[in-house]
SERO-4910 file (N, C-alpha, C, O; in steps of 0.05 Angstrom, whole numbers):
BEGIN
 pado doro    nc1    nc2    nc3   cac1   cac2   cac3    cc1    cc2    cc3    oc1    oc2    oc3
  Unk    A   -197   1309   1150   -192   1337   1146   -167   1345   1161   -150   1327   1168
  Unk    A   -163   1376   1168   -139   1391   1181   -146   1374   1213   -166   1378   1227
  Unk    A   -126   1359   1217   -122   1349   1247   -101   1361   1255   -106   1384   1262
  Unk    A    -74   1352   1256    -51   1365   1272    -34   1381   1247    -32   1379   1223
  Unk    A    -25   1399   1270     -9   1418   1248     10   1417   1273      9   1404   1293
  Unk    A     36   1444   1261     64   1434   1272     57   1455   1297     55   1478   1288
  Unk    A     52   1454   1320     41   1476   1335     13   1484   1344      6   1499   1362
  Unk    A     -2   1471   1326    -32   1468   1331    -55   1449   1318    -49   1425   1320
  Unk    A    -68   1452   1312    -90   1433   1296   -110   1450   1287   -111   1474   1293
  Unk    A   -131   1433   1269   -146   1451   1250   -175   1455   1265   -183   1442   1285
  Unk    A   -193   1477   1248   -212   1479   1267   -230   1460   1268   -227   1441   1252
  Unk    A   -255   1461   1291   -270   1436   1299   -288   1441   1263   -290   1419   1252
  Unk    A   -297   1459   1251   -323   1458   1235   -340   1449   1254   -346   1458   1276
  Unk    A   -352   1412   1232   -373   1403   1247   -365   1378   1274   -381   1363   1285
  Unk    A   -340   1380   1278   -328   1361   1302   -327   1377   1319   -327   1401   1313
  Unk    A   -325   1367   1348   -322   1371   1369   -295   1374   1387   -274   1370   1376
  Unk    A   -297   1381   1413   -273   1382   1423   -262   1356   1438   -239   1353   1446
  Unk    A   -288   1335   1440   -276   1312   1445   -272   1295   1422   -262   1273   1428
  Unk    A   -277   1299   1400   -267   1275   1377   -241   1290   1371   -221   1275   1371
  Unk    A   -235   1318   1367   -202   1331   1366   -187   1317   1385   -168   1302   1377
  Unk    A   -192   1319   1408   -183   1302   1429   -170   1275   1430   -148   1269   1439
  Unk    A   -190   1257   1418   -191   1236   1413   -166   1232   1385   -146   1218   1380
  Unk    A   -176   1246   1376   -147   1242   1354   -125   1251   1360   -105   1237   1356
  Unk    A   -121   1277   1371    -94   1283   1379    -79   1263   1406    -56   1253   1407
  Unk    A    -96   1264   1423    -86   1256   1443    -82   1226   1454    -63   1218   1468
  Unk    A   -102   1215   1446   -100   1180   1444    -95   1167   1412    -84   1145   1413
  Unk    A   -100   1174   1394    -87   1169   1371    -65   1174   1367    -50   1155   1371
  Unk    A    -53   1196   1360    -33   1215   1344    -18   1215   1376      5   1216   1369
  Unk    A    -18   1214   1394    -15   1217   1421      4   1184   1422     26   1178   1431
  Unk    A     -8   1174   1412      7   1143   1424     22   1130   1406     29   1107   1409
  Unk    A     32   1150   1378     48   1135   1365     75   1145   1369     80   1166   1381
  Unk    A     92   1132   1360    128   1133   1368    128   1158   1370    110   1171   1359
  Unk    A    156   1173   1392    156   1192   1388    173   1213   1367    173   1238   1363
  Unk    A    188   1183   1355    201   1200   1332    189   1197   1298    199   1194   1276
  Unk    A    160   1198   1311    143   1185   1283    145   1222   1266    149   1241   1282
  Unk    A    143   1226   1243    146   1254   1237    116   1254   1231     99   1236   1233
  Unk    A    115   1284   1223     88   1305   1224     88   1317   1200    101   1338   1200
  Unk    A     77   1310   1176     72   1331   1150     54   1340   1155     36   1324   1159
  Unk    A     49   1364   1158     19   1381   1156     26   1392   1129     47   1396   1118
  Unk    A     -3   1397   1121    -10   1408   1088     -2   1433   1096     22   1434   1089
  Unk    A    -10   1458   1108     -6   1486   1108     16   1493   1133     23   1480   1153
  Unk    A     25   1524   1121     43   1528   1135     45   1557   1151     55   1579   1145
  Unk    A     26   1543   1181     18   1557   1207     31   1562   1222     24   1574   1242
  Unk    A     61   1554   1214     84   1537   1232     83   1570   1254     71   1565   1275
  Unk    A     90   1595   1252     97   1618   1259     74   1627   1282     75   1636   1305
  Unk    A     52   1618   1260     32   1632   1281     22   1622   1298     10   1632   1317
  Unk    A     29   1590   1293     11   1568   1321     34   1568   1335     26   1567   1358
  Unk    A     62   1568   1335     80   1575   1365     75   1604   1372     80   1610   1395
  Unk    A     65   1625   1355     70   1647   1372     41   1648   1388     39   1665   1406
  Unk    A     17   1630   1383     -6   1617   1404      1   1609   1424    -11   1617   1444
  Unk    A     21   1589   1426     25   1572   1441     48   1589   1463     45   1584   1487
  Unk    A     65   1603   1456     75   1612   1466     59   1641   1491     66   1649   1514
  Unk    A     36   1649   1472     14   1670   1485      5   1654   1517      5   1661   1540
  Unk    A     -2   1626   1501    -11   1600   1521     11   1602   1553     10   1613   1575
  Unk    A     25   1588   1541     50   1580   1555     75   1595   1558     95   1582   1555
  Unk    A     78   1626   1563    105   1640   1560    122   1638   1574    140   1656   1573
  Unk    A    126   1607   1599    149   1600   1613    159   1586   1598    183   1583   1603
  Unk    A    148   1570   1571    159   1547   1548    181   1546   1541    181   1553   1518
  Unk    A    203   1541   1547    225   1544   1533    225   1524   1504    238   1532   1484
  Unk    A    217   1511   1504    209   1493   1477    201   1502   1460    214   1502   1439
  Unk    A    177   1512   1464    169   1535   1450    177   1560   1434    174   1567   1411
  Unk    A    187   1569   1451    210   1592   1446    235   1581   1430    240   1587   1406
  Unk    A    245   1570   1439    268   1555   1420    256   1540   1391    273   1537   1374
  Unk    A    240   1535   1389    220   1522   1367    218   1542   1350    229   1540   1328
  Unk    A    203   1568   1358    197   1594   1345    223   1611   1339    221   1633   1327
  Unk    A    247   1601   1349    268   1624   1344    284   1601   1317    300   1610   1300
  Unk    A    275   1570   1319    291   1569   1298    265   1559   1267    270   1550   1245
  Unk    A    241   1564   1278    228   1562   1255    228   1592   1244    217   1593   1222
  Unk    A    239   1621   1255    236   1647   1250    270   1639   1214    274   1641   1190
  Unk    A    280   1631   1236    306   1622   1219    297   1613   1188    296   1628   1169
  Unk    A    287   1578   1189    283   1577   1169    260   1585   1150    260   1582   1126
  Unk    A    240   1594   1165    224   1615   1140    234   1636   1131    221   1650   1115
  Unk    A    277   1648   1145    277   1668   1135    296   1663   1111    307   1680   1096
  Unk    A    296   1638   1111    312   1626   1090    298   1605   1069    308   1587   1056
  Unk    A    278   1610   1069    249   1617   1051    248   1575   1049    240   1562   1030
  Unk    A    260   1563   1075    253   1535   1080    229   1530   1096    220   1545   1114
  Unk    A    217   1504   1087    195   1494   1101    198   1492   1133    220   1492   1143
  Unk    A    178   1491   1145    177   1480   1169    172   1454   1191    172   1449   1215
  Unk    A    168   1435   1157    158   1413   1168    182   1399   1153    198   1411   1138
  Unk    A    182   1374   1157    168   1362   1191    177   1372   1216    197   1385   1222
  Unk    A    148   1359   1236    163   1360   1250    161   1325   1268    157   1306   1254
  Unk    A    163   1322   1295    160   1293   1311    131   1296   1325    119   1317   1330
  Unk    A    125   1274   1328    105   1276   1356    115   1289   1379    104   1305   1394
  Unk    A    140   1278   1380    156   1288   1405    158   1312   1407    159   1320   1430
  Unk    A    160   1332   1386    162   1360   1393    129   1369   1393    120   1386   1408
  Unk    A    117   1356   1376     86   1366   1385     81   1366   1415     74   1385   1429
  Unk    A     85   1342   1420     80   1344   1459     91   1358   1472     82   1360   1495
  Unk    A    117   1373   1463    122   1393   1483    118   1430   1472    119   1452   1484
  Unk    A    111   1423   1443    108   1454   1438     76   1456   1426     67   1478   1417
  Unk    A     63   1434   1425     31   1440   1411     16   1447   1439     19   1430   1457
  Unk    A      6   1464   1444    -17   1465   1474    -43   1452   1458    -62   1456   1474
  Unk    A    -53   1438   1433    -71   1419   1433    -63   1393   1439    -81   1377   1444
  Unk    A    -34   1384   1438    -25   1366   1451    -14   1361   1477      1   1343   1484
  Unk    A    -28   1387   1491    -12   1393   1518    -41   1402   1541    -41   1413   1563
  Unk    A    -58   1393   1526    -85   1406   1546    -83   1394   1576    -89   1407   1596
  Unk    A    -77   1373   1575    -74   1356   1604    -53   1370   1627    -53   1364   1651
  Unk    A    -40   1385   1616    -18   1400   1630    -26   1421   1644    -38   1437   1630
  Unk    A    -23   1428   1668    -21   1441   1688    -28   1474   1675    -48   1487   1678
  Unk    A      0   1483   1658      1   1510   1654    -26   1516   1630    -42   1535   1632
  Unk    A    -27   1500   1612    -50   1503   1591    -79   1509   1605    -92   1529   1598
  Unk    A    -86   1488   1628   -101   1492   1637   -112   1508   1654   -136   1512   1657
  Unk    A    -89   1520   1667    -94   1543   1683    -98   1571   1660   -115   1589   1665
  Unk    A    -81   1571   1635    -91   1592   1618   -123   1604   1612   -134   1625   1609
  Unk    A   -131   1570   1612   -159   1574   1601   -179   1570   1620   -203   1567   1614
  Unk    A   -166   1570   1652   -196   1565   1672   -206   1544   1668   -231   1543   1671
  Unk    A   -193   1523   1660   -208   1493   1661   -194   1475   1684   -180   1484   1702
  Unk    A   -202   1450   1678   -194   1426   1703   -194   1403   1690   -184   1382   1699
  Unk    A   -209   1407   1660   -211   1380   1647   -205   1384   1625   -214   1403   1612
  Unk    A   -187   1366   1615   -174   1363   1586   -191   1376   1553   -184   1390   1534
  Unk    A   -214   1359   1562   -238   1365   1531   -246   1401   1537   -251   1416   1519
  Unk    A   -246   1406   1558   -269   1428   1565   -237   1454   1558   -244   1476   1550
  Unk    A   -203   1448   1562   -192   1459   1561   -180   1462   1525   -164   1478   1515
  Unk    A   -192   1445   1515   -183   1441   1485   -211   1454   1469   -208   1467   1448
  Unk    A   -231   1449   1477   -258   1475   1464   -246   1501   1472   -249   1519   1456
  Unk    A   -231   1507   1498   -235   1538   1508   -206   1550   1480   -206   1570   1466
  Unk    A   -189   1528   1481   -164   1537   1469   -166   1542   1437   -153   1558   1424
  Unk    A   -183   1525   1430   -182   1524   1401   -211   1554   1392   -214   1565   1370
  Unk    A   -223   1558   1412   -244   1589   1405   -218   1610   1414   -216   1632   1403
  Unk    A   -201   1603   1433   -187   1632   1432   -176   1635   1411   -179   1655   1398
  Unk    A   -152   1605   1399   -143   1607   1382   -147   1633   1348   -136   1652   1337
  Unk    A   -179   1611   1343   -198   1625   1326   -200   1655   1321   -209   1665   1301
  Unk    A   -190   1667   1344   -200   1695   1350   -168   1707   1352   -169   1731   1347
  Unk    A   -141   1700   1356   -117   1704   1367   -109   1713   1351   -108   1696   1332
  Unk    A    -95   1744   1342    -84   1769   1322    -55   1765   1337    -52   1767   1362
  Unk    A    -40   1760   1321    -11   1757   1320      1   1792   1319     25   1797   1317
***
């Protein structure tokens, strides 16, 4: 199903926050970093302006979102994108990090990727 998207990933349904985990982060996590990223749908807008809610010291982020604003205004796709930019602008690929974690009151990776992906769920742009 919906695993990684350019900025976020899809919801758990009947998976968990440690098999998401498990795929993003030790799977999808350990391949090249200039391997590219097709996701089927296009979230591209609203999972950086998440991530940015997440993380608003990001400059990655921000720079990500000012030139994906660009080409959706020039009615171009958003994908692909790298692993490499997932790791610095996905916060499902960034749960282990200091700032993510402090967003969500966690200490541990799995327990900060359930808290992120229910705010997500709920997050009005």
């Amino acid at each position: 199903g919906d695993t990684l998207f350019t900025g976020g990933c899809g919801k758990f349904f009947e998976g968990t926050a440690d098999q998401m985990y498990k795929a993003l982060i030790e799977i999808l996590g350990s391949l090249p970093e200039e391997t590219k990223v097709y996701c089927g749908h296009e979230y591209t807008v609203n999972n950086l302006k998440f991530g940015l809610h997440v993380e608003p010291e990001n400059v990655a982020i921000q720079q990500k979102l000012d030139q994906v604003h660009i080409q959706r205004a020039n009615n171009l796709p958003t994908v692909p994108s790298t692993i490499k930019d997932e790791k610095l602008t996905n916060p499902f690929m960034r749960v282990h990090e200091p700032s993510v974690m402090k967003h969500v009151q966690q200490n541990d990776p799995i327990q900060t990727m359930s808290h992120l992906r229910r705010e997500k769920d709920n997050f009005k742009v």
